[in-house]
Residue frames as qw, qx, qy, qz and C-alpha x, y, z in Angstrom:
[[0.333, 0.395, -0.599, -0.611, -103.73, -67.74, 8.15],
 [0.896, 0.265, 0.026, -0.355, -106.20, -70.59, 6.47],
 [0.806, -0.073, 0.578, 0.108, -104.73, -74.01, 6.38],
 [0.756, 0.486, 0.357, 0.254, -105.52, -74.30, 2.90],
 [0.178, 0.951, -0.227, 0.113, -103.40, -70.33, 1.84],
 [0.422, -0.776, 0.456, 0.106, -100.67, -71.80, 3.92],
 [0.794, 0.001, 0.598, 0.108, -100.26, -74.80, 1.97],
 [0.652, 0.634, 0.338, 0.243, -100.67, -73.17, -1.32],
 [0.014, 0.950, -0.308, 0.046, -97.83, -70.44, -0.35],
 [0.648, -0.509, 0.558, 0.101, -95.73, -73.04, 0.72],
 [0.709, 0.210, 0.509, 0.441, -95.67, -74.77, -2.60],
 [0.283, 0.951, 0.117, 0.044, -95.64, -71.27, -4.26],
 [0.091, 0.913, -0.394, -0.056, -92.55, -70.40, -2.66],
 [0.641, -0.131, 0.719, 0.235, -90.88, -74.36, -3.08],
 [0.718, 0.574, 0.175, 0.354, -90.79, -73.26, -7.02],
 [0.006, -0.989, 0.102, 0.104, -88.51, -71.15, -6.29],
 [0.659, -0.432, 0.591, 0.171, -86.04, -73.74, -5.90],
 [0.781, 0.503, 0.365, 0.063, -86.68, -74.59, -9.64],
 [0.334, 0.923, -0.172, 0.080, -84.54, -71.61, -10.69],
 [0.016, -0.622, 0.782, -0.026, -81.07, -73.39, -9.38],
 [0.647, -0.071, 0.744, 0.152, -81.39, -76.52, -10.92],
 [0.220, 0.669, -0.502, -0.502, -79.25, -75.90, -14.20],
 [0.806, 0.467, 0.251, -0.263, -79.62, -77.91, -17.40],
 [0.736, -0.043, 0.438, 0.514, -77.20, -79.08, -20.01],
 [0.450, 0.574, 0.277, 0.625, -78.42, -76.45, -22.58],
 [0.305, -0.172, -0.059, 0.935, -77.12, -73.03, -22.80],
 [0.211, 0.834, 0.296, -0.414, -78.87, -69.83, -23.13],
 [0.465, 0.870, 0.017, 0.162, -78.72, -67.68, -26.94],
 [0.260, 0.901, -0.304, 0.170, -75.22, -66.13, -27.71],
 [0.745, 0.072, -0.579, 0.324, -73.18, -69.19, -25.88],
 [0.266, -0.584, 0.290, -0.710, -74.52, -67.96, -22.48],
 [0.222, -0.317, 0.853, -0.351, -74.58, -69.80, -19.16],
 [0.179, -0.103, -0.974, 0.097, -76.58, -72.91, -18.71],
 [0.396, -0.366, -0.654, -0.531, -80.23, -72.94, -18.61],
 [0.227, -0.153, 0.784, -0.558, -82.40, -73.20, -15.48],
 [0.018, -0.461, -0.882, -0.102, -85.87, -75.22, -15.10],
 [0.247, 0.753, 0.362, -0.490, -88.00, -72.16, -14.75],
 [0.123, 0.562, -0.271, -0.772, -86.44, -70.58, -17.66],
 [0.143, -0.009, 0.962, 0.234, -86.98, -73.89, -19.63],
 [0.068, 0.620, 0.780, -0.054, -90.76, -73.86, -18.32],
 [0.222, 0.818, 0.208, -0.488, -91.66, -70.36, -19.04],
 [0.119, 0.432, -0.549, -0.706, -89.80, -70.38, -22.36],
 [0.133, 0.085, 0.982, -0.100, -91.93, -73.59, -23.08],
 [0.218, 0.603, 0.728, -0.242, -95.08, -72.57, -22.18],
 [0.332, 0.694, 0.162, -0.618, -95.34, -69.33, -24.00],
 [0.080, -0.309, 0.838, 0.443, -93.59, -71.24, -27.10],
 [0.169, 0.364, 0.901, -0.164, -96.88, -73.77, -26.40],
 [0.237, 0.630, 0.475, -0.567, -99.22, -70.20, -27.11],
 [0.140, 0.653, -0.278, -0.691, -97.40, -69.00, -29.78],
 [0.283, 0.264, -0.777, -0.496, -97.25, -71.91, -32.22],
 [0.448, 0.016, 0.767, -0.459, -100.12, -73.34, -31.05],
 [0.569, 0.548, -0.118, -0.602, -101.58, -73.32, -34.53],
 [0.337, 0.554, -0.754, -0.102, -99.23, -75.82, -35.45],
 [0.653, -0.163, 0.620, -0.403, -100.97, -78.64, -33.16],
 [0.101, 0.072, -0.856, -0.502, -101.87, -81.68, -35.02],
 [0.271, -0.542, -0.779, -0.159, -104.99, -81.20, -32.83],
 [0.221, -0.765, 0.083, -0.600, -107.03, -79.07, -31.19],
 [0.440, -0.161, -0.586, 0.661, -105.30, -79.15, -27.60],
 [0.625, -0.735, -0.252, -0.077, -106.53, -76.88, -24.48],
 [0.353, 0.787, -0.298, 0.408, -103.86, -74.18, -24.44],
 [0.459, -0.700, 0.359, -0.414, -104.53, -73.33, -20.85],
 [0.750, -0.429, 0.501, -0.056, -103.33, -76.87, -19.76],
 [0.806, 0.363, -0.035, 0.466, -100.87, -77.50, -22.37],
 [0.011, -0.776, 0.251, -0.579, -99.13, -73.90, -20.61],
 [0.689, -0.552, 0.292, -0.367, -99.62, -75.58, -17.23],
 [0.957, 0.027, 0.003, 0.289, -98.03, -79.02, -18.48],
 [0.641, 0.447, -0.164, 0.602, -94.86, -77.24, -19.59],
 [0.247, -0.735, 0.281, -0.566, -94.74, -74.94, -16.05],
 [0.813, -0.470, 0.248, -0.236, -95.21, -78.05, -14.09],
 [0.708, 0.613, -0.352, -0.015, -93.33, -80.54, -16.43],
 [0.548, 0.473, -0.567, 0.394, -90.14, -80.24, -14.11],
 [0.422, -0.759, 0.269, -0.418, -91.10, -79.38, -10.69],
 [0.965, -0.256, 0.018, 0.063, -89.97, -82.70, -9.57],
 [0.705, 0.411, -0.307, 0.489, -86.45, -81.81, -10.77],
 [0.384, -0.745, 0.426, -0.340, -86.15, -79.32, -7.26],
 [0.633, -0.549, 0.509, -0.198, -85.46, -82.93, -5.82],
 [0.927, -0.067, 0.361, 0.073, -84.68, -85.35, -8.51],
 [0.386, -0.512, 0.515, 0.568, -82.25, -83.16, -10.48],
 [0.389, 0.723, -0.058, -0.569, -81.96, -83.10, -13.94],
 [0.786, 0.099, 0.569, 0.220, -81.76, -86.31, -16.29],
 [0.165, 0.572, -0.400, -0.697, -80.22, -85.30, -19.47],
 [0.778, 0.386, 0.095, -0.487, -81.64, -86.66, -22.20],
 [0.802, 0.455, -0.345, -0.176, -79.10, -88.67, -23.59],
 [0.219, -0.572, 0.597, -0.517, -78.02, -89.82, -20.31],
 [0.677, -0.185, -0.577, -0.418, -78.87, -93.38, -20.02],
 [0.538, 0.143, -0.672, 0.488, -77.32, -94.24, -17.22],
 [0.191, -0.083, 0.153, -0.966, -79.22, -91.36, -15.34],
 [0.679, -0.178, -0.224, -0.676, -82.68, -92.42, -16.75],
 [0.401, 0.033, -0.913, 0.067, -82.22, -95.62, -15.37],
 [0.289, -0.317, -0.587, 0.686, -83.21, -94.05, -12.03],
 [0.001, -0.259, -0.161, -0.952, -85.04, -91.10, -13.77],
 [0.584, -0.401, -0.450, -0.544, -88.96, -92.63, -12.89],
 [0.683, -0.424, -0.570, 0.168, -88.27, -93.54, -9.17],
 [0.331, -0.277, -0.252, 0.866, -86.52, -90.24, -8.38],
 [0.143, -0.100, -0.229, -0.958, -89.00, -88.34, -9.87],
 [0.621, -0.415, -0.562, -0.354, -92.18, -90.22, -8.56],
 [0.569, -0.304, -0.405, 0.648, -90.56, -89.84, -4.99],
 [0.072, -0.106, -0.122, 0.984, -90.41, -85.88, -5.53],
 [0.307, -0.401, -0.609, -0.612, -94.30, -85.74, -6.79],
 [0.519, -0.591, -0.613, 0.077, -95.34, -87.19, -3.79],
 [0.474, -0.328, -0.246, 0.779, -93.32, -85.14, -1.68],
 [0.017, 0.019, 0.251, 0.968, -93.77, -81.42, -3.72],
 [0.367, -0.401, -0.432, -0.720, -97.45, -81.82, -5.20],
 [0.584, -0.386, -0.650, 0.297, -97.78, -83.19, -1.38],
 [0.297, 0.036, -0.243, 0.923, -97.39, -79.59, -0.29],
 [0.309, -0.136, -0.295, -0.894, -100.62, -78.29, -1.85],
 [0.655, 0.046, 0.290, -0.696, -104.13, -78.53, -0.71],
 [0.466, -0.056, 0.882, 0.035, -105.63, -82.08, -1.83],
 [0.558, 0.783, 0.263, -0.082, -108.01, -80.85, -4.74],
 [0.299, 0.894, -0.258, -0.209, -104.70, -78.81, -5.77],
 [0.536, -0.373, 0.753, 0.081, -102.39, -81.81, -5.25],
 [0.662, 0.369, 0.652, 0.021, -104.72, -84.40, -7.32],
 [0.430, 0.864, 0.255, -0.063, -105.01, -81.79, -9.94],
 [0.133, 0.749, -0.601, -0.244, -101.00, -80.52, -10.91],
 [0.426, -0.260, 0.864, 0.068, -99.74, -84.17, -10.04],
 [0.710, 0.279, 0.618, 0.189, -102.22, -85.50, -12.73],
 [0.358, 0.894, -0.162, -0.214, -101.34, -82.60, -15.17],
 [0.134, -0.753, 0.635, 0.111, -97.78, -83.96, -14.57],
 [0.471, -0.064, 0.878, 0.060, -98.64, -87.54, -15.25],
 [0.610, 0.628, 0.480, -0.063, -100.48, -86.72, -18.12],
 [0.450, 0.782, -0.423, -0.085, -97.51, -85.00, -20.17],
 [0.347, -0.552, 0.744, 0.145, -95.00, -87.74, -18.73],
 [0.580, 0.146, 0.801, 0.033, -97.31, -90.35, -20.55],
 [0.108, -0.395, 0.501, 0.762, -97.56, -88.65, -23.53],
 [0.339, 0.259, 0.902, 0.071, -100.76, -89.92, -24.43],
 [0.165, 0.821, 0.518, -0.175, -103.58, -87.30, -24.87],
 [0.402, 0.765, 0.069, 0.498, -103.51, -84.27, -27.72],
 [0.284, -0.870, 0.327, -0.237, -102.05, -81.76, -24.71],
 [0.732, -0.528, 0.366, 0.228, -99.42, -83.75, -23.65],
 [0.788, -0.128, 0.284, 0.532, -98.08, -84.56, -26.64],
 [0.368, 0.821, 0.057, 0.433, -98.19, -81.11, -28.25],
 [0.373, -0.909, 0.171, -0.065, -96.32, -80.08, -24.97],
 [0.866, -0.301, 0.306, 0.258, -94.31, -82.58, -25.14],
 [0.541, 0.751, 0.196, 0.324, -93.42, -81.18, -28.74],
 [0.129, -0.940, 0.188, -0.253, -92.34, -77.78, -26.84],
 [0.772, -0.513, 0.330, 0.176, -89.74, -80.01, -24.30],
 [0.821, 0.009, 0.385, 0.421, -87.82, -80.54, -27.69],
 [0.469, 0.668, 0.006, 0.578, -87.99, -78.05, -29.85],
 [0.381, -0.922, 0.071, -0.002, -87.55, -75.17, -26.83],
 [0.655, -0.492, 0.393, 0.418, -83.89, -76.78, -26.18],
 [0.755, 0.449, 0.472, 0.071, -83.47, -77.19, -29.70],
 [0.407, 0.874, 0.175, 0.199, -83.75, -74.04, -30.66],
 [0.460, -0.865, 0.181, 0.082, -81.59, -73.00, -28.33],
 [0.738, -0.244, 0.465, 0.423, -78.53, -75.70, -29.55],
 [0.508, 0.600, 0.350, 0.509, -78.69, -74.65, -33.21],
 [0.107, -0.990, 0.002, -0.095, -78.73, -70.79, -31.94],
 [0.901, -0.409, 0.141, 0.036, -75.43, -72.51, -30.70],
 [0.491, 0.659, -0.521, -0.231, -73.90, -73.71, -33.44],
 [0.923, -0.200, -0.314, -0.098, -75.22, -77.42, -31.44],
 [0.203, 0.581, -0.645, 0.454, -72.41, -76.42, -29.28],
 [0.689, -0.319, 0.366, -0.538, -74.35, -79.05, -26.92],
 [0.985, 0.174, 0.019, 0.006, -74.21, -81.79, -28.84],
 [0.559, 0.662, -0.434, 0.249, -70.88, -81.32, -29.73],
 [0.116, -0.620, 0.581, -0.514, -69.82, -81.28, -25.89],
 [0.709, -0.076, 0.610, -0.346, -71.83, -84.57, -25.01],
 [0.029, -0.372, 0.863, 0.340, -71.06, -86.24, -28.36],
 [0.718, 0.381, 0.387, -0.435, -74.87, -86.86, -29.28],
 [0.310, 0.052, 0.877, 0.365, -75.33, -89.27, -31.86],
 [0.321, 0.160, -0.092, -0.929, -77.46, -88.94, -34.55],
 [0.424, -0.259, -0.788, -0.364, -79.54, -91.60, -33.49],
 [0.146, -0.390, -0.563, 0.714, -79.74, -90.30, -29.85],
 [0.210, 0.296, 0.269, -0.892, -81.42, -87.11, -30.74],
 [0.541, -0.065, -0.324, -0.774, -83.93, -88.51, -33.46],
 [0.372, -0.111, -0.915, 0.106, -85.12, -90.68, -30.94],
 [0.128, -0.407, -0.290, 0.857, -85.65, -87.86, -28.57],
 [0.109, 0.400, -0.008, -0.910, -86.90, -85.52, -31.66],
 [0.122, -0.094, -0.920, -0.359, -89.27, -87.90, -33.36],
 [0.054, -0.664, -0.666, 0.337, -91.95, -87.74, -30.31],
 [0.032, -0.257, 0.141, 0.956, -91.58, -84.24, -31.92],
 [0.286, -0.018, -0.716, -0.637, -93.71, -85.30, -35.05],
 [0.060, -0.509, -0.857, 0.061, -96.64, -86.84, -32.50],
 [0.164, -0.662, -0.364, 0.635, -97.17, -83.17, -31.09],
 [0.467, 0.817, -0.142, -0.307, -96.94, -81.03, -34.75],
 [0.776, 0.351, 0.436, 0.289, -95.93, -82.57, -38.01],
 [0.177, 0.956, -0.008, 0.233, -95.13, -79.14, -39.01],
 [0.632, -0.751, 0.188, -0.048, -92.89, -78.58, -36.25],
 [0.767, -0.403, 0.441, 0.235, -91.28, -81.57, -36.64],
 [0.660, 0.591, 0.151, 0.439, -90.01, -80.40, -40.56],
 [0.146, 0.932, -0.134, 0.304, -88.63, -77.96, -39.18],
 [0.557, -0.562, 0.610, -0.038, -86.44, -79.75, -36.25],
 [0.924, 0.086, 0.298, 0.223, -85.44, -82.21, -39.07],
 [0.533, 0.717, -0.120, 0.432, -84.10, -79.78, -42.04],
 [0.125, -0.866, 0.440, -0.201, -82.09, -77.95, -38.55],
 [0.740, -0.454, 0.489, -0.091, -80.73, -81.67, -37.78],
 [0.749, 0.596, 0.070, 0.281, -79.77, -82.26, -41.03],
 [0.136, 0.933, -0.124, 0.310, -78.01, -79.27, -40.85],
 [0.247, -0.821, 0.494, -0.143, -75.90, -79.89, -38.08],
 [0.947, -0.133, 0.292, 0.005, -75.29, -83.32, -38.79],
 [0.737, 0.582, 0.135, 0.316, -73.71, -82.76, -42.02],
 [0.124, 0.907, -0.223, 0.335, -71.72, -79.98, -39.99],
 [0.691, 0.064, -0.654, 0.300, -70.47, -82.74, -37.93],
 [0.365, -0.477, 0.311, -0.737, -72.22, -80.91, -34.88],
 [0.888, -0.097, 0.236, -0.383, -74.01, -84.33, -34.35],
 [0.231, -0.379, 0.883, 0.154, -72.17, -87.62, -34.84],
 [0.612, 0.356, -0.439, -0.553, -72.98, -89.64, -37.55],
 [0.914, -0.029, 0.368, -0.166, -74.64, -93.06, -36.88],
 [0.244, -0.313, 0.813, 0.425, -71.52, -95.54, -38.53],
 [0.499, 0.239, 0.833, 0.026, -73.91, -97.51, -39.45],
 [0.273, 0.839, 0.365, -0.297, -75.88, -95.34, -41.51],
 [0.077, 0.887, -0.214, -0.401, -72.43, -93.12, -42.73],
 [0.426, -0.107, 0.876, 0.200, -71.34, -96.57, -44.12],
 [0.399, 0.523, 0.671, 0.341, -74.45, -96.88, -46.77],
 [0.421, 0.881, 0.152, -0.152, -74.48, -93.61, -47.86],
 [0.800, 0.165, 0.119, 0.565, -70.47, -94.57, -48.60]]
């Protein structure tokens, strides 16, 4: 077998590993815990379907590819929940460690090429990243509300934690991001989310 085939099976079958590293959110109908493939393939075709909804034109094909690749790093650095701070602390040195290592698997043209795909949705700069990035929030999202936020409820999210989190929504579709407000409304007021004091104080 060709150097270069071996290399590019090898990382083929290291995603495999992606499917057992489980996630805080649940699947529809209060069903087990998530994995990272299901995440990324619910993601990316999420990315095709509402793609209309960009605030720019984006470059499906590698907005699909951000939100497949997105996690690979989690095979070795685990899963940071999002309102974990304590976690993130560590989130960018355990995950820049597993790049090297993982996208290290692949030919060097295929290396250079995922690894910046991956550094170009982490930074959140360019129209494709942050419409993917969009997908990373609502995707779970939809899922909690399907819920009845039975996530939040179990991790006691504030409702300044998650619009912090679901704001970067609004860079990636403005659209979008009406819709992830009126459902956060919603569950706030259902006391799914915890009410910022501060905040439940002036509205008395």
């Amino acid at each position: 077998m060709k150097e270069r085939l071996a290399r590019q099976l090898a990382f083929a079958l290291e995603l495999d590993k992606e499917k057992s590293v489980f996630r805080q959110t649940h699947l529809t109908n209060h069903g087990r815990r998530e994995n990272d493939a299901e995440h990324a393939w619910h993601m990316a075709l999420m990315a095709y379907l509402l793609r209309e909804y960009a605030n720019e034109p984006v470059d499906i094909a590698r907005v699909m590819l951000m939100c497949l690749l997105h996690d690979v790093v989690e095979i070795d650095a685990g899963d940071t929940y999002a309102y974990d701070e304590a976690a993130k602390e560590s989130q960018e040195a355990r995950e820049a460690a597993a790049a090297e290592r993982i996208f290290g698997l692949l030919p060097p043209d295929q290396a250079e090429e995922f690894r910046s795909l991956f550094e170009e949705f982490d930074a959140g700069e360019s129209a494709d990243a942050r419409f993917a990035r969009a997908m990373d929030n609502l995707q779970p999202l939809l899922l909690n509300d399907s819920n009845d936020g039975g996530d939040w409820k179990e991790h006691a999210v504030t409702e300044e934690q998650v619009y912090g989190r679901q704001r970067r929504t609004e860079l990636g579709s403005s659209e979008l991001f009406r819709v992830t407000d009126e459902i956060l409304k919603r569950h706030v007021a259902a006391g799914h989310i915890r009410r910022d004091e501060v905040r439940a104080h002036e509205q008395g």
